[in-house]
C-alpha positions in Angstrom: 0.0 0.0 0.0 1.0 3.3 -1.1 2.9 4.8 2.3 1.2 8.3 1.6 -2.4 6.6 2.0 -1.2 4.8 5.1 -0.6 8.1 6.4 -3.6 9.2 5.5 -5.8 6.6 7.1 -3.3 6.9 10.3 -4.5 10.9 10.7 -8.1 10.2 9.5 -8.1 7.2 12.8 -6.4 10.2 14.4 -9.1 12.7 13.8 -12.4 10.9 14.9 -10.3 9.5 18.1 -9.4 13.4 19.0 -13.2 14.1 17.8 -14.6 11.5 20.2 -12.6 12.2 23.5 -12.8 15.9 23.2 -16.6 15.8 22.2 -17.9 17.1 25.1 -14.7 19.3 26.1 -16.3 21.4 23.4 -19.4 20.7 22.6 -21.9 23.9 20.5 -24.1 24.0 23.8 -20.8 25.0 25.8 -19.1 26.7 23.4 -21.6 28.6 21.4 -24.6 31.1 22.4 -25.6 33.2 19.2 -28.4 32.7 16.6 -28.1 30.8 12.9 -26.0 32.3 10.8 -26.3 30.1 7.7 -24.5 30.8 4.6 -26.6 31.4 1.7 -26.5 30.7 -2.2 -26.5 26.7 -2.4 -29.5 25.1 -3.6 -29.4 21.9 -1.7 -27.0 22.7 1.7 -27.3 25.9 4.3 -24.2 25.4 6.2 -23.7 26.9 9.6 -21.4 29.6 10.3 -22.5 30.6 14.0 -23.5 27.9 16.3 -26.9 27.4 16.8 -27.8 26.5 20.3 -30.7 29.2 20.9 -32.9 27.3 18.4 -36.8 26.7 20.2 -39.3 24.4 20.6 -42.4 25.4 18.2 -45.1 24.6 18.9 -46.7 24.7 15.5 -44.4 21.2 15.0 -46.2 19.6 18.1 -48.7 17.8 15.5 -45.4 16.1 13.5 -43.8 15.3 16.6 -47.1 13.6 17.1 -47.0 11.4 14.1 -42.9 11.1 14.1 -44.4 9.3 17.7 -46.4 7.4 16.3 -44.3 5.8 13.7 -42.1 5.4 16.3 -44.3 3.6 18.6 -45.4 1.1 16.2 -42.5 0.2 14.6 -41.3 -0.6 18.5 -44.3 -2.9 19.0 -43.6 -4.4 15.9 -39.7 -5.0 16.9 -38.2 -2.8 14.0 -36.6 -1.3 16.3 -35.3 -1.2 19.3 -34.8 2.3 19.7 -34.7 5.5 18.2 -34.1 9.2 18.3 -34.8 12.4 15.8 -34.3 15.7 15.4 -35.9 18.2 12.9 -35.0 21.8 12.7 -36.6 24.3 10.1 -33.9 26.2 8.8 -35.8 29.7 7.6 -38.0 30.1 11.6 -35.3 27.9 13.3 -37.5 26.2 15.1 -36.8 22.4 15.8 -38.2 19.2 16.9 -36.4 16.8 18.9 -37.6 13.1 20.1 -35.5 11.2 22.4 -32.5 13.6 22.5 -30.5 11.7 24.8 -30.6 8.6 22.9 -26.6 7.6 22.4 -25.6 5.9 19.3 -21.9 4.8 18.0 -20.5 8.4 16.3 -19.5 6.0 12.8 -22.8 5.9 11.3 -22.3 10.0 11.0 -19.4 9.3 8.6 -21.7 9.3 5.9 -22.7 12.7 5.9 -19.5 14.6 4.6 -19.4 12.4 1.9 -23.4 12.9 1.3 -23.0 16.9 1.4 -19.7 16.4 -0.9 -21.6 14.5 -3.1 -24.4 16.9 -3.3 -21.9 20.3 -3.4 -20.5 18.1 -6.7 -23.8 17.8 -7.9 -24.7 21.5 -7.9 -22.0 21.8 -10.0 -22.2 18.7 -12.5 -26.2 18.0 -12.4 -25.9 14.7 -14.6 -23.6 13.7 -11.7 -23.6 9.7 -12.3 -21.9 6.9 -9.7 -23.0 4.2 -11.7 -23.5 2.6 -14.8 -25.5 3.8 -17.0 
């Protein structure tokens, strides 16, 4: 194996160790106490700038929260799952939704998402963006 992609995987293993120990050292509700600030002009991302740990609880989503619950519920009685948690936040009124918030789960299955958002920032620019055949 090429010794610079050795390296590479060393640093990545490196990253998301530092990442999980220091998680809490500096986590946004510690560190950060300002509103949204999203940057503008993508079509299919808004990425923070500013930390956003003032968002509220609306209660205008109280009736999805509702049927998110109810999903949830049956999919437990019918042992789909064991457990599960979600979080919804509407970008433009920042308000959010949140079931189960405390729920822990293993910090790998959040991998995918840098790849999903590169994957989607290469799409804006090449729309017939293809991964397959075809």
């Amino acid at each position: 194996m090429n010794k610079k992609i050795v390296i590479f995987l060393i640093l990545l293993i490196l990253a998301f160790a530092a990442g999980w120990f220091f998680r809490m050292q500096f986590s946004p509700k510690k560190v950060c106490k300002s509103s949204p600030l999203r940057l503008e002009g993508f079509k299919l991302i808004r990425p923070i700038l500013v930390c956003d740990t003032n968002s509220q609880k609306d209660e205008s989503f109280i009736p999805l929260k509702n049927k998110i619950n109810n999903i949830l519920n049956e999919e437990k009685r019918a042992n789909n799952i064991g457990s599960a948690s979600v979080y919804f936040q509407d970008f433009n009124t920042d308000g959010r939704v949140d079931i189960n918030p405390d729920e822990q789960f293993a910090f790998a299955s959040l991998g995918k998402v840098p790849v999903m958002i590169a994957v989607y920032r290469m799409a804006e620019f090449r729309p017939r963006l293809s991964f397959g055949k075809g």
